[in-house]
C-alpha positions as CSV (number, residue, x, y, z in Angstrom):
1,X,196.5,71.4,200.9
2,X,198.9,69.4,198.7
3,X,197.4,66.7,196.2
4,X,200.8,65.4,195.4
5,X,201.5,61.8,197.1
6,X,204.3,61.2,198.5
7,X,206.8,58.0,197.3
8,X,207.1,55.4,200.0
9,X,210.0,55.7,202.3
10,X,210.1,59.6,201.2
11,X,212.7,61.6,203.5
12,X,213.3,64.9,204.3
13,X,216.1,66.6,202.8
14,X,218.3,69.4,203.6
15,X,216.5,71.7,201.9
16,X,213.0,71.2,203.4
17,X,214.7,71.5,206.7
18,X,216.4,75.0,205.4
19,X,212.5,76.1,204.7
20,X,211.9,75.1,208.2
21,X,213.8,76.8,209.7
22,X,213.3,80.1,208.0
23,X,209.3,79.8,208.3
24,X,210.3,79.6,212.1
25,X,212.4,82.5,211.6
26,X,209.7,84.2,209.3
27,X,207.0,83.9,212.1
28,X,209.4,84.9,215.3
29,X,209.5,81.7,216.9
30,X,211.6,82.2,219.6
31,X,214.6,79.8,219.9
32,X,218.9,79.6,219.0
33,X,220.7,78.7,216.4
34,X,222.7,77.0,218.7
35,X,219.7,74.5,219.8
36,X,218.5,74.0,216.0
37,X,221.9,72.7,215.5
38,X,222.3,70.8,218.1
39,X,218.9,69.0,218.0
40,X,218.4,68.8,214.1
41,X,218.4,65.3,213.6
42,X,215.8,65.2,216.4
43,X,214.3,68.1,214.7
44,X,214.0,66.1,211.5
45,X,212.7,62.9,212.4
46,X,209.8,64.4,214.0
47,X,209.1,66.7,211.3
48,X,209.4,63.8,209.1
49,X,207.2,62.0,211.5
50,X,204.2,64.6,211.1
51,X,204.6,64.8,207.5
52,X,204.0,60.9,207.5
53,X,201.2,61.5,209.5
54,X,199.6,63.3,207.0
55,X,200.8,61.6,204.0
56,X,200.3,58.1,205.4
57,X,199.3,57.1,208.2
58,X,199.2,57.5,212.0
59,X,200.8,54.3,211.9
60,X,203.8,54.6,209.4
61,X,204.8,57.9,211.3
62,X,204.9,55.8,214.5
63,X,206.8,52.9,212.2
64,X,209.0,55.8,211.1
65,X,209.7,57.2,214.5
66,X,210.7,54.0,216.0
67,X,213.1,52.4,213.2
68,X,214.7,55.9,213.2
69,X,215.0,56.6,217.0
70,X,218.6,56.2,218.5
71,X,217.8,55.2,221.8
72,X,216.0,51.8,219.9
73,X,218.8,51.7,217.7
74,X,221.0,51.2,220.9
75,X,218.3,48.9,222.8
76,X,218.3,46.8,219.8
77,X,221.9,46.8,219.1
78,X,222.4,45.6,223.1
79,X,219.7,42.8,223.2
80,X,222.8,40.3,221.7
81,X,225.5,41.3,224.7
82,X,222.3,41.5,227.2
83,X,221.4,37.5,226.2
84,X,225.1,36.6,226.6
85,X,225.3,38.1,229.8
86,X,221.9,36.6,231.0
87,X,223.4,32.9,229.5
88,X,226.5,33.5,231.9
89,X,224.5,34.3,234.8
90,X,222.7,30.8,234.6
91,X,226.0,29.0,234.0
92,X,227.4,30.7,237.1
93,X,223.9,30.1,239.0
94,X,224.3,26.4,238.0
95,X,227.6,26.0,238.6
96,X,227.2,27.6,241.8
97,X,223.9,25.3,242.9
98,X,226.4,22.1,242.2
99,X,228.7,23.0,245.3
């Protein structure tokens, strides 16, 4: 068990995720180079994740999770184009309820 703490807003770097992937290598965990590759940032963030788990919280992994986690980084970024479009909508309802 580590007694160091761990600085607020800690990340994982490239090297811890080099000592990942060799202690999955180490103990024969089956799986390609080819998916590690493709799914490291995925990889990371939930690694990341449990290490906040145990360093934090519960809570700050789930904070973590969800302020690093595309798909909400896309939701968020389309909220703005999804409230202009809704605004149109009404103005063309209206308009249309006047004829």
């Amino acid at each position: 068990m580590h007694k160091e703490k761990l600085p607020s807003g800690w990340l994982l770097d490239t090297k811890n995720i080099d000592q990942f992937h060799q202690w999955l290598l180490d103990r024969k965990i089956e799986f390609s180079e080819a998916d590690f590759t493709r799914d490291y940032d995925k990889i990371r963030r939930r690694l990341q994740a449990e290490i906040y788990k145990t360093a934090f919280s519960v809570d700050e992994a789930a904070k973590f999770e969800i302020m690093t986690d595309p798909e909400v980084e896309a939701a968020v970024n389309s909220m703005p184009k999804a409230q202009a479009l809704l605004t149109s909508a009404r103005k063309i309802i209206v308009e249309r309820m006047k004829k």
